[in-house]
N, C-alpha and C positions, 0 to 999 in steps of 0.2 A: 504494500500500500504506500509506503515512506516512497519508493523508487520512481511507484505511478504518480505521485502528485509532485515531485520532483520534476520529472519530464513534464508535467501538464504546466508546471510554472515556468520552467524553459521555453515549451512552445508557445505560451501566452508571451513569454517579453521579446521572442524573436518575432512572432507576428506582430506585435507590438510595433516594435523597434522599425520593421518593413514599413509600417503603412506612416509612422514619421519620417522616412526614409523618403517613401514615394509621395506623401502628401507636399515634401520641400520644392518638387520639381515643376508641379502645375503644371497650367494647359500648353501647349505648344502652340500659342495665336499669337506672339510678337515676341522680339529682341530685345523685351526688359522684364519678362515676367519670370525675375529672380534667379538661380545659382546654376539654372541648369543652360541657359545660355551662356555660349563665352565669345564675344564678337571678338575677330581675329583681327578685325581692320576697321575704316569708315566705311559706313553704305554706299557716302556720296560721294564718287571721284570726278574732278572735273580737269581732265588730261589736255587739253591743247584748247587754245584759243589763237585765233586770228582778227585784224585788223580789217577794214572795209576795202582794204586792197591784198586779203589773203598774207599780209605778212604776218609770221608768228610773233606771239608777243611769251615773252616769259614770266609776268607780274602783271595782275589783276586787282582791282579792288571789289569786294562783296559788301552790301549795306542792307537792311532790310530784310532778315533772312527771317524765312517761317516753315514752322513744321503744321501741317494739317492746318494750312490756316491761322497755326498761333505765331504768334514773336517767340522763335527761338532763343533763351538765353544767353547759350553760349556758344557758338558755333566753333570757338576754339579751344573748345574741353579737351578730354581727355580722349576723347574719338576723332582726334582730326592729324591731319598730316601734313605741314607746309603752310599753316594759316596761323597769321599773327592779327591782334587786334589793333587796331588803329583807333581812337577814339575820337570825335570831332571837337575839330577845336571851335572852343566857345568864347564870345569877344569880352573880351580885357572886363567892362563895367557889367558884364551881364548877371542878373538876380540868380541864374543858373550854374554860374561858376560854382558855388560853395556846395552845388548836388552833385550825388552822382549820374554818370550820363547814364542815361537810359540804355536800353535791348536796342529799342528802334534807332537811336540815336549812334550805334556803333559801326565801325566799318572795318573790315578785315584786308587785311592783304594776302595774298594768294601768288604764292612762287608756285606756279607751275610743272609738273601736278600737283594739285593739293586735296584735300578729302577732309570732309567733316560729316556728324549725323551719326547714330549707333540703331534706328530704330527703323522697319521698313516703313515708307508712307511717302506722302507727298513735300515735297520740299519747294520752298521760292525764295529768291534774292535777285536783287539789282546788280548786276553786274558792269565795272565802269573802268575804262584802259582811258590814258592820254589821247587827246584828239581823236576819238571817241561817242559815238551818243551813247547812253546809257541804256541799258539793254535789259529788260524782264525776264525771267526764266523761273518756269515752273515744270519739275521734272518728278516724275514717279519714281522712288529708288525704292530696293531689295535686294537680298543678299543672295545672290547666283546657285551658291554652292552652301551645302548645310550636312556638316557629315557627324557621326556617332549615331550611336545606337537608342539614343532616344537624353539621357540624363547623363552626361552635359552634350548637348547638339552644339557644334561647332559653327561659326556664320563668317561666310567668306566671299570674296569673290562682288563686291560693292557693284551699282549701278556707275558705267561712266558715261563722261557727256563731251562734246567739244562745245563750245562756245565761237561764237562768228559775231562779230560786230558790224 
């Protein structure tokens, strides 16, 4: 009897133990729903841009970046690659100097190529080169390649784009 309820308290903490195990991993419906994804890269790669006469340009500027719609944070988090924040400058007496700049108020710089975003969905930003018009872009990104066996799924392989001015 000691031996049976011995095992019956082992397979209760091991089943136990499984479905905290499996309850950690959740649904597989996007690239932030906790430990069992691990993005390998940015989703958003934007590999080559040219000028209205087809020359390449190497350095871009982004402003105005949104995910689904919202104001992105921080487009140069920890999910990005090549992009620095540029923040606009604000004039000498203005009541705004002593804030901080805003989301919308931010502008990135972009050495080419460069990648930001960790989440699949829709993305938008103004994209602006020297002598230049400034240029809207709204691109659907997702991650190509997804490999393991379910808990951790690995995300690779980002959306890329060329830009043309």
């Amino acid at each position: 009897m000691m031996n049976e309820r011995r095992c019956m308290t082992v397979a209760g903490l091991a089943l136990g133990f499984g479905l905290i195990v499996l309850s950690g991993c959740g649904e597989f419906g996007g690239a932030s729903d906790g430990p069992c994804y691990v993005e390998q890269e940015p989703v958003l790669w934007i590999v080559a841009a040219t000028d209205a006469d087809g020359q390449s340009l190497s350095t871009i500027e982004i402003s105005e970046v949104t995910f689904n719609g919202e104001s992105m944070p921080n487009a140069s988090g920890s999910y990005s690659s090549n992009i620095t924040v540029i923040e606009e400058e604000l004039e000498e007496n203005s009541e705004e100097q002593s804030q901080e700049v805003e989301d919308t108020d931010r502008f990135y710089e972009c050495q080419l190529p460069c990648a930001f975003g960790s989440d699949n969905g829709t993305y938008g930003f103004v994209a602006t080169a020297p002598g230049q018009d400034p240029k809207t872009v709204e691109v659907d990104a997702e991650y190509g390649t997804r490999s393991g066996s379910g808990c951790p799924l690995y995300l690779q392989d980002g959306t890329e784009i060329e830009i043309s001015f």
